[in-house]
OpenMM code with the backbone's topology and positions (N, CA, C; nanometers):
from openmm import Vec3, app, unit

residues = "UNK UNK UNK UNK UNK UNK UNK UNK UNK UNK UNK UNK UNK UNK UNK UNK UNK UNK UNK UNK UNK UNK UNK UNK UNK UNK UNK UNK UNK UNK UNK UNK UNK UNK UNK UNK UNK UNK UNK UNK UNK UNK UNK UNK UNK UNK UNK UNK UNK UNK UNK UNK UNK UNK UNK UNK UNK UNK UNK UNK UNK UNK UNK UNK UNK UNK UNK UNK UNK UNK UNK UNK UNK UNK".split()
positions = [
    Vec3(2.6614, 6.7236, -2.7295),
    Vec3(2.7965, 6.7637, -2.7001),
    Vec3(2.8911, 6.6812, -2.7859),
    Vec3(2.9710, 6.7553, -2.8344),
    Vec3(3.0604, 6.6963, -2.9225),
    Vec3(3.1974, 6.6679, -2.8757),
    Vec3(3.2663, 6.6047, -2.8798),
    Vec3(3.3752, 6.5506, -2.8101),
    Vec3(3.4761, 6.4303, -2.8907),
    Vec3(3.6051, 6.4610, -2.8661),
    Vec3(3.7127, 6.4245, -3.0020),
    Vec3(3.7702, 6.2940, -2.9194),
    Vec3(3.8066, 6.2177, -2.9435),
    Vec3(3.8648, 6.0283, -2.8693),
    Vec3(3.9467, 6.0973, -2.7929),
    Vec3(4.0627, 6.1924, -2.7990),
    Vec3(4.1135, 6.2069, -2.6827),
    Vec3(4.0608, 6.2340, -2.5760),
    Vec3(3.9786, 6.3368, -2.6096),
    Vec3(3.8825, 6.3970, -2.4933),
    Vec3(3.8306, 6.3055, -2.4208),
    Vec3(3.7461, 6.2415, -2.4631),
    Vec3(3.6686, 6.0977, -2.4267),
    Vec3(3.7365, 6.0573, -2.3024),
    Vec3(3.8717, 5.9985, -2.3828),
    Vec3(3.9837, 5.9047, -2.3356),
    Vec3(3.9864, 5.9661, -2.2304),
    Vec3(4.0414, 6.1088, -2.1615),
    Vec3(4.0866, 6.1802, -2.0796),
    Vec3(3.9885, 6.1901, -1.9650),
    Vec3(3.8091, 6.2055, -2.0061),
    Vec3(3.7276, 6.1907, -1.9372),
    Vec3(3.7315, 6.0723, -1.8490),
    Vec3(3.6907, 5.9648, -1.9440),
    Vec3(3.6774, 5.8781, -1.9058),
    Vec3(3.8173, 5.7776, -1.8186),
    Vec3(3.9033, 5.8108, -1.8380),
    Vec3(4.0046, 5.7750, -1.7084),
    Vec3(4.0100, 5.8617, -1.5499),
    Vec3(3.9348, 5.9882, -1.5875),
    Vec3(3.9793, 6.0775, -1.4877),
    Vec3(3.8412, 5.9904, -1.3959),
    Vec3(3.7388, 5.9807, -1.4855),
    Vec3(3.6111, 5.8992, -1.3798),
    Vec3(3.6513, 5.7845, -1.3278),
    Vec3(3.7195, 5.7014, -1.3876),
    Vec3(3.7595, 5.6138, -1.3266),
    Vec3(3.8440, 5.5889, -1.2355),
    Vec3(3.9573, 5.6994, -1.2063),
    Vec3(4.0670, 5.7179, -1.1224),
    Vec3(3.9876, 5.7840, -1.0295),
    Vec3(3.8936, 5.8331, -1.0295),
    Vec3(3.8029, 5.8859, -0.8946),
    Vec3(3.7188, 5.8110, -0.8289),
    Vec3(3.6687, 5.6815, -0.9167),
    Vec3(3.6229, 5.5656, -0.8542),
    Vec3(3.6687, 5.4805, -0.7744),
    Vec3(3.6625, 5.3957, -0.6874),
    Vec3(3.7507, 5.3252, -0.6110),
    Vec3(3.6479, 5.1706, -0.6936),
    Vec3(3.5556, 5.1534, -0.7472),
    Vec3(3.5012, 5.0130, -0.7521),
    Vec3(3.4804, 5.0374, -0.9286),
    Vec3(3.4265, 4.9058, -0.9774),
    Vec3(3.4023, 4.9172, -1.1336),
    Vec3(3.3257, 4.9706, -1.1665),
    Vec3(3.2858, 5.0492, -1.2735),
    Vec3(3.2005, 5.1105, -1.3213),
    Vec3(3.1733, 5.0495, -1.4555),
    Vec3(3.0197, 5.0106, -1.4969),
    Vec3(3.0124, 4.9470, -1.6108),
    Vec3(2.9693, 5.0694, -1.7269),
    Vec3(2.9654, 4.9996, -1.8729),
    Vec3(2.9987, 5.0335, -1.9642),
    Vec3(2.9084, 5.1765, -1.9992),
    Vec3(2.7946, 5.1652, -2.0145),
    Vec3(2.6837, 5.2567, -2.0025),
    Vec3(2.6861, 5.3936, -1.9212),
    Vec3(2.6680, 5.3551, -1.7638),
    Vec3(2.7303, 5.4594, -1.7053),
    Vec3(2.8064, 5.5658, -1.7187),
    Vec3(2.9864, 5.4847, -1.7757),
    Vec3(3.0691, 5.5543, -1.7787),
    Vec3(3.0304, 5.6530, -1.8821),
    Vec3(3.0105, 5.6145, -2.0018),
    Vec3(2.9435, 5.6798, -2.1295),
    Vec3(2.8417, 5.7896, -2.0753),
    Vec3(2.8034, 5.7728, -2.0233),
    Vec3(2.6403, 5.8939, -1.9627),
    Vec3(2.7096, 5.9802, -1.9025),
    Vec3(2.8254, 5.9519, -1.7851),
    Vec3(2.8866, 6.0557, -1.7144),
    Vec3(2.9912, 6.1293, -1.8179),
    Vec3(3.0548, 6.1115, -1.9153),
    Vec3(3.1399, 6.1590, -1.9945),
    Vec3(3.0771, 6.2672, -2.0958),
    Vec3(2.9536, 6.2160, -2.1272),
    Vec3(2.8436, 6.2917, -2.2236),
    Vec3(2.7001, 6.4169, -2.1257),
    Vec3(2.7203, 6.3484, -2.0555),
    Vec3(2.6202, 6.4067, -1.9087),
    Vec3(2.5047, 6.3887, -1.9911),
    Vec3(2.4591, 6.3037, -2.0128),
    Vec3(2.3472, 6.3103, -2.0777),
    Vec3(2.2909, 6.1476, -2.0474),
    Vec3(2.1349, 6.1212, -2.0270),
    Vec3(2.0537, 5.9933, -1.9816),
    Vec3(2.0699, 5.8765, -2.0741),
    Vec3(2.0265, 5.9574, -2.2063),
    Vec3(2.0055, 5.8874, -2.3630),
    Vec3(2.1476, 5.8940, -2.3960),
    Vec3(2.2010, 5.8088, -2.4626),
    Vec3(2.3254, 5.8410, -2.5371),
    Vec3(2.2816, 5.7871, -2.6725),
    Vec3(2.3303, 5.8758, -2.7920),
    Vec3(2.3028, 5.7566, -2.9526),
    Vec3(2.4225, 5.6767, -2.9740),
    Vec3(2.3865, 5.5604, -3.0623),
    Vec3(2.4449, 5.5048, -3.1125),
    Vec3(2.5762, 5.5403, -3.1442),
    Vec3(2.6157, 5.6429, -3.2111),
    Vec3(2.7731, 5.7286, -3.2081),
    Vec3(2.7989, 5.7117, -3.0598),
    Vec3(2.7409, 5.7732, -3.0236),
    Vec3(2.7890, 5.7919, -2.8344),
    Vec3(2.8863, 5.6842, -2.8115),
    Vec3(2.7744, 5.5748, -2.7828),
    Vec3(2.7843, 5.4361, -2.7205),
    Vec3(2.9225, 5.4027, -2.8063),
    Vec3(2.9238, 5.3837, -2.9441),
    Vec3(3.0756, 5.3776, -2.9834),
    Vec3(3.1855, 5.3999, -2.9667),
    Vec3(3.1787, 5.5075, -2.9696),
    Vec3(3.2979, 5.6582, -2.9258),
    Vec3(3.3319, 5.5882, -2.8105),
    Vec3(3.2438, 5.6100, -2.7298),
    Vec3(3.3154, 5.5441, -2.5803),
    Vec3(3.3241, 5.3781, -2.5656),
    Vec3(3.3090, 5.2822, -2.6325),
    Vec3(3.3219, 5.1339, -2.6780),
    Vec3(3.5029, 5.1589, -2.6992),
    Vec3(3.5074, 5.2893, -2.8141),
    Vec3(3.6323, 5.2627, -2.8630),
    Vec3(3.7493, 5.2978, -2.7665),
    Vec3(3.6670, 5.4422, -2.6735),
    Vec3(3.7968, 5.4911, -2.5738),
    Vec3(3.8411, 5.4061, -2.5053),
    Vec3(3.7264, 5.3250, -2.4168),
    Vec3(3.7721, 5.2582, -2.3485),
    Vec3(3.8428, 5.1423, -2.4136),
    Vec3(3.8245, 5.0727, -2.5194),
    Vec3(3.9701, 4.9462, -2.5607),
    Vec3(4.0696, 5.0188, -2.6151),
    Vec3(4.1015, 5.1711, -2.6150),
    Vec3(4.1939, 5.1927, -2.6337),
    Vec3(4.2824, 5.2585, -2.5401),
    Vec3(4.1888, 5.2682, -2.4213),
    Vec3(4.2535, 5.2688, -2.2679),
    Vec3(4.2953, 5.1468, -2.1908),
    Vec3(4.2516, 5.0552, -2.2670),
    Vec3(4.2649, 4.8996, -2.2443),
    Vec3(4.3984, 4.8346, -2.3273),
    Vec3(4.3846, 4.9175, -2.3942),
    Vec3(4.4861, 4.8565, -2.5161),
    Vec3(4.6756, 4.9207, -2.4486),
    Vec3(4.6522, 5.0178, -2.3802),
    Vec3(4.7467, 5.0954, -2.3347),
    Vec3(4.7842, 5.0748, -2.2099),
    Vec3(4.6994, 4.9459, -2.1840),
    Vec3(4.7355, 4.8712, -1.9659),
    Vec3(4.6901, 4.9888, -1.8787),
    Vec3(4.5801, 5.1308, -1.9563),
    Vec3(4.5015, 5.1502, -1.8311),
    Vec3(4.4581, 5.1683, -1.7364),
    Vec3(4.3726, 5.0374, -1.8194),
    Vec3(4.2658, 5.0418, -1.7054),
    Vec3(4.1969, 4.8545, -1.7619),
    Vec3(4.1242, 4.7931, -1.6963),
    Vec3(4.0852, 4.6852, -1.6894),
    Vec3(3.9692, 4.6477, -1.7151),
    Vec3(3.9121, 4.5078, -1.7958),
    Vec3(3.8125, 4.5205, -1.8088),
    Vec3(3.7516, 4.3606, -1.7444),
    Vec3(3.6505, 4.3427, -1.6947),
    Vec3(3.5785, 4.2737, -1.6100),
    Vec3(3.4804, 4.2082, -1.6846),
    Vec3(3.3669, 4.1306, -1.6671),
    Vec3(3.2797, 4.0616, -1.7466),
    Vec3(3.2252, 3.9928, -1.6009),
    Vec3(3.0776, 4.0554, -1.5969),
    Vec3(2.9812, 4.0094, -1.4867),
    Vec3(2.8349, 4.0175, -1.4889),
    Vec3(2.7719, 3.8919, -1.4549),
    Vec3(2.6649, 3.8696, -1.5201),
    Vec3(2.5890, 3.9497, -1.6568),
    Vec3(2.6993, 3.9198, -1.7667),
    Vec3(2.6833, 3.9415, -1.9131),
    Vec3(2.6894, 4.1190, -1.9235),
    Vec3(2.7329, 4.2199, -1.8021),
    Vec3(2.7866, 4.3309, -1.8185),
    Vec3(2.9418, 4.3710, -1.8214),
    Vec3(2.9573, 4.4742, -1.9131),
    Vec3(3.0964, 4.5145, -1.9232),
    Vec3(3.1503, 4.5986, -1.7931),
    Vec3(3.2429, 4.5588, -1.6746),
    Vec3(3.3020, 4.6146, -1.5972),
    Vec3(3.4112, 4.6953, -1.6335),
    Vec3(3.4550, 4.8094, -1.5834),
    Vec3(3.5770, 4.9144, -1.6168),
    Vec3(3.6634, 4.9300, -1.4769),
    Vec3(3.7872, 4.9295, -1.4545),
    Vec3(3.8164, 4.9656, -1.3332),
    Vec3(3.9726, 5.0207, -1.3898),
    Vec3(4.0201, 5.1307, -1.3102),
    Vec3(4.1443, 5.2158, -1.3475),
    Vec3(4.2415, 5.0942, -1.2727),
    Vec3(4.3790, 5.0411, -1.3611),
    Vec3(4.5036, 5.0188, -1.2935),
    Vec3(4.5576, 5.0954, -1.1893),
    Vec3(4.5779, 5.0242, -1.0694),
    Vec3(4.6533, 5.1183, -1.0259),
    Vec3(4.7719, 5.1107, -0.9740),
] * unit.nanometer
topology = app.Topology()
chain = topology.addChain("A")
for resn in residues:
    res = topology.addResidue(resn, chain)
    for name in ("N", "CA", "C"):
        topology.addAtom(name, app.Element.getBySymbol(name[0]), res)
């Protein structure tokens, strides 16, 4: 599935505004792509949405036992 940074972006906040707790980095990426495996592009693409949902105050990012946490501002 092919999918453009906005898109991403748009996904991936709407999952998170439906979450009430953090969701780490991987995850979020799998639910945006619906897919188990993600490639290397994948994993990027969504590396980049999210610091640039970060970059824009968001949404937040966490650091716990050496995983990347995500959680929507609210």
């Amino acid at each position: 599935m092919s999918h453009g940074p906005g898109r991403i972006q748009r996904q991936l906040l709407q999952t998170l505004r439906d979450r009430s707790i953090a969701v780490d980095t991987a995850e979020l990426a799998q639910l945006v792509y619906r897919e188990r495996e993600l490639t290397p592009a994948q994993r990027i693409a969504a590396w980049r949405a999210l610091d640039g949902l970060e970059a824009r105050g968001l949404i937040s990012r966490q650091l716990h036992h050496g995983r990347c946490y995500w959680r929507f501002k609210r």
